[in-house]
N, C-alpha and C positions, 0 to 999 in steps of 0.2 A: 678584621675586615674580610677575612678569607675566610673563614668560619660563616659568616654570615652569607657573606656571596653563595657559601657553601650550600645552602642551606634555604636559598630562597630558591635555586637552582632544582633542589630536590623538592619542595616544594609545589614548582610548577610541571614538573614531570610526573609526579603525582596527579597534578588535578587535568593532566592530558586526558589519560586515560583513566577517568572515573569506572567505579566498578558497585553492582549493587549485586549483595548476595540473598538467596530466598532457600526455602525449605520447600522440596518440592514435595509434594502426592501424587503416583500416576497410577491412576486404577482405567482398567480396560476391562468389556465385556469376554470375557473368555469364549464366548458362542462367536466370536467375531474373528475373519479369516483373515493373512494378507495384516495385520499389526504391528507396529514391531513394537521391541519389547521395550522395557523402563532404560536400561542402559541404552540403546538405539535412540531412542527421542532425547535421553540428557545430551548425549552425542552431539547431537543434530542442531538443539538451543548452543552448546559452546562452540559448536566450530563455529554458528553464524556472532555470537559476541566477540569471540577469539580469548575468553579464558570458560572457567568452570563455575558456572556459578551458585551450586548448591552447596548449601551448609547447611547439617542440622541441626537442627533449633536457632535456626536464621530468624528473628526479629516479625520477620513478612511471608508470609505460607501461602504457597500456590499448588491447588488441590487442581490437576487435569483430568477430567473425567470423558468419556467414550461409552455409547454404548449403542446396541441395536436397536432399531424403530422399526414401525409401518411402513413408512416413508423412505426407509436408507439406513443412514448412520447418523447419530445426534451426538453431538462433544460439546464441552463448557470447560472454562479457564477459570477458578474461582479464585479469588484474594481474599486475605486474612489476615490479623496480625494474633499477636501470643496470646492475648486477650478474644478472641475470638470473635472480633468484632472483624465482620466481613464490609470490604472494603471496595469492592468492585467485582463484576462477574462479562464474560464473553459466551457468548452461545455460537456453535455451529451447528451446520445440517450437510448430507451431501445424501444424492440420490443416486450416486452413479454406484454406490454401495461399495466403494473402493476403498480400506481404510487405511493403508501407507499414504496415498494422495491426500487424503486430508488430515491427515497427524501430522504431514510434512508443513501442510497449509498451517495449522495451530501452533509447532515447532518456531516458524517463522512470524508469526503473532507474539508469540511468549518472548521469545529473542528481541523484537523490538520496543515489547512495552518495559522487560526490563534494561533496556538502553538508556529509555527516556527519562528511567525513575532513577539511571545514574547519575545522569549528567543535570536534570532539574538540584539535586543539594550540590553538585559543582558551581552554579551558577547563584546558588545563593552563597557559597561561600564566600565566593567574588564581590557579591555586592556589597558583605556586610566585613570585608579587609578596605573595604574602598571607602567605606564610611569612621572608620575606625582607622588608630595609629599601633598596630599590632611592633612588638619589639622581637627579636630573636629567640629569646624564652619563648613567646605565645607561639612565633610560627614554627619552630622545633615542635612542640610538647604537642603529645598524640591526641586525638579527637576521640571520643566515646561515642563509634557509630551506630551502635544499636540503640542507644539511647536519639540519637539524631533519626533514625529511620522511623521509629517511635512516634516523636514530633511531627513528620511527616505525614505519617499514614495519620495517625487518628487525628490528627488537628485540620487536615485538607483534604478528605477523601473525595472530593468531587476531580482533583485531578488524574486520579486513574478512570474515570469516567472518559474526560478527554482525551487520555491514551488509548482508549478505545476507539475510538470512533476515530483518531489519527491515523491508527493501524490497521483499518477496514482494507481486507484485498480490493484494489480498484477494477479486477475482471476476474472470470469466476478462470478457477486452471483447465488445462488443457490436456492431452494424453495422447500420446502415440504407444499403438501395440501391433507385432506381426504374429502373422500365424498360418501355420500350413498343415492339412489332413486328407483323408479320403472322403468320399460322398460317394452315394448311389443315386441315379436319375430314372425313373419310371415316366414312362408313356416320350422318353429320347429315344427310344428302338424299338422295335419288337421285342427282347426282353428288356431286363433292368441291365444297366451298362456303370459302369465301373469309373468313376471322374477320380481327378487332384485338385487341390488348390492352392495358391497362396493368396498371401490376407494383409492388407494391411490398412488399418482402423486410424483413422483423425478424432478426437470426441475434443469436447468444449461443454463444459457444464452437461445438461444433459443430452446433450445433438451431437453427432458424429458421423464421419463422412466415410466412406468404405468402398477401397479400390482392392481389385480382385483379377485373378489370370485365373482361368479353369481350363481342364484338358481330357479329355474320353481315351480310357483306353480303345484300340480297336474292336469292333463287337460284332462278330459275325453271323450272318444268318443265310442257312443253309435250307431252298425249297422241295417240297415235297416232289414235285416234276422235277425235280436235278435241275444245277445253279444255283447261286445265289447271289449274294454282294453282304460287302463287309463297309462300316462306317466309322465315322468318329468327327469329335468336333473338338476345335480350338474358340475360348471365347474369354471376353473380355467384360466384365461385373464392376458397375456403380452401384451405390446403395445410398440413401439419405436414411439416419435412422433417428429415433428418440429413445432414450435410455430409463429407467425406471427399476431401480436397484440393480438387481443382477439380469434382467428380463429388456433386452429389446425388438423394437418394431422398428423393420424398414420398406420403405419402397425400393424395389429391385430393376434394373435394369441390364441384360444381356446381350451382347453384341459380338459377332465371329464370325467362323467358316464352318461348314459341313464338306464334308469331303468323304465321299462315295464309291467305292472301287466293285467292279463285277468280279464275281471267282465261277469257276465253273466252265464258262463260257466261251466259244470259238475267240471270238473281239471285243476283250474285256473292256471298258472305257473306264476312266476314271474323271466323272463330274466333280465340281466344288461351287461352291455356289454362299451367298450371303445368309446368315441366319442372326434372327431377331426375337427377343425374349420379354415380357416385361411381367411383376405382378410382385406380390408382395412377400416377406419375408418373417419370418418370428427366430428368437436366439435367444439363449443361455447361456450365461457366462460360472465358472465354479474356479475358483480361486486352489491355487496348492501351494503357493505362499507369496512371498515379495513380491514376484515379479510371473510368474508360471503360471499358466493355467489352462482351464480346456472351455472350448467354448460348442453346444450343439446346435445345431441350426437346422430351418425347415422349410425348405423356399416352393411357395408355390404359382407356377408361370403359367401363361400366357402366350402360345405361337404366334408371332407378327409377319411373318414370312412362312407359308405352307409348303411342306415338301412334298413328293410321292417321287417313287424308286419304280422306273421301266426296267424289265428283264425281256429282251427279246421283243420290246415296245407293249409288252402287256406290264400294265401299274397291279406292283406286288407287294407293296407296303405304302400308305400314307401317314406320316407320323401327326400325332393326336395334336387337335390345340391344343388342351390343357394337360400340362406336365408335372410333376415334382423331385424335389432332390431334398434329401436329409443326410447329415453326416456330422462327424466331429473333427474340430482342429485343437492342435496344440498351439495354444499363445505366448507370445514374450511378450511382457510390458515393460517398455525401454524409457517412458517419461511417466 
């Protein structure tokens, strides 16, 4: 009686925790930046099952494939079994040309189709002890799983079909990255003046939102007739942009202070006053690995608020409507 108790006890702790094992393939475009490697992605599928699930010459072969497009990045999830009779395939795409974000995304696809393919002969195990009068011998004596997965795969291959389409991401991911560099601004002074920034990017599929502080070193400018005045600005940067592999496009928006001090002169004044920017933007993104990278940029504005600079009440500098700034940042990408 204890024996058997024994025994139906281990029985059902067994079928808690169903486990299905596969033969993985992971080939990756080598032109492709920012990957991670064969051991990184097996990682990533077992932490989310909570064991390991590759064996090889596992019964059922999953071939993940990656490469570079036109378009971004292209990946596919292929199934298979020894016989080489393929048994279901998943396609991905990603434009944002990011390719850790979407092998995480596929990581988390592979992890849950093979979930479902554990617990699906769980489930038929059950039905068919529940029809039957199984004795002690039967539910002791060990099961021939590869021959059981066998049955599965090529007898019912339309249910990894269905595991497909269950395990479709319901929103496309999303990314947060910071970043902060120098820039140069033309047609902000009379000459080119010397800015900083920090950066920090929202994106969601291909769109992404971009909040930003910028800051002018002091830039002085010294007149031919003696005096001058020295400037600088603090501002404040929105951006709505679209993404298109590594290449995006935003509309820019600039908002802050100008702040203007006389040098030279008996009664220096120091004005400050509201300044306004708008116009469009183009950027580069270049990957250095995981999470690193550098991004260039080329913003070019729009005066919305006109200045001119009195010296002595004669106007000694009007700065131009149209403006630009090009520079590089260093990025983190922290999601």
């Amino acid at each position: 009686m204890l024996l058997s108790a024994g025994l139906v006890s281990a029985r059902a702790h067994a079928q808690a925790v169903p486990k299905q094992f596969v033969d993985l393939t992971y080939r990756v475009d080598p032109a492709l930046q920012g990957c991670p490697s064969a051991d990184e992605f097996r990682s990533m599928v077992a932490q989310r099952l909570g064991y390991d699930p590759y064996r090889a010459g596992a019964t059922l072969g999953v071939q993940v494939r990656v490469r570079s497009a036109e378009t971004g990045i292209e990946g596919a999830i292929d199934w298979s079994t020894t016989t080489d009779q393929r048994v279901g395939e998943r396609h991905f795409a990603s434009r944002s040309g990011d390719c850790h974000q979407m092998m995480a995304t596929m990581g988390f696809v592979l992890a849950v189709q093979i979930q479902l393919m554990a617990t699906e002969p769980a489930a038929e195990d059950s039905a068919h002890s529940a029809e039957t009068e199984p004795t002690v011998q039967n539910r002791a004596a060990p099961r021939n799983a590869p021959a059981r997965r066998d049955r599965r795969v090529g007898a019912k291959p339309t249910r990894t079909s269905g595991l497909r389409r269950r395990s479709a991401p319901s929103s496309p991911p999303w990314s947060a990255t910071a970043g902060a560099g120098p820039s140069v601004g033309f047609g902000l002074g009379p000459d080119p003046i010397v800015q900083g920034r920090l950066l920090l990017t929202l994106g969601l599929g291909q769109a992404a939102l971009e909040l930003g502080v910028e800051a002018s070193l002091p830039s002085t400018t010294e007149l031919a007739q003696g005096g001058g005045f020295r400037h600088e600005l603090m501002l404040g940067t929105l951006g709505a942009c679209g993404c298109y592999g590594s290449i995006s496009a935003c509309g820019l928006a600039k908002l802050g202070r100008i702040q203007v001090h006389g040098t030279g002169v008996d009664r220096p004044a120091s004005p400050a006053g509201f300044f306004a920017q708008a116009g469009p933007g183009l950027a580069y993104s270049l990957a250095l690995g995981d999470r690193l990278g550098l991004l260039g940029h080329l913003d070019a504005l729009y005066l919305l608020t006109p200045w001119t600079v009195d010296l002595n009440h004669v106007a000694v500098w009007t700065m131009p409507r149209l403006s630009a700034v090009a520079g590089i940042d260093l990025t983190l990408r922290f999601r």
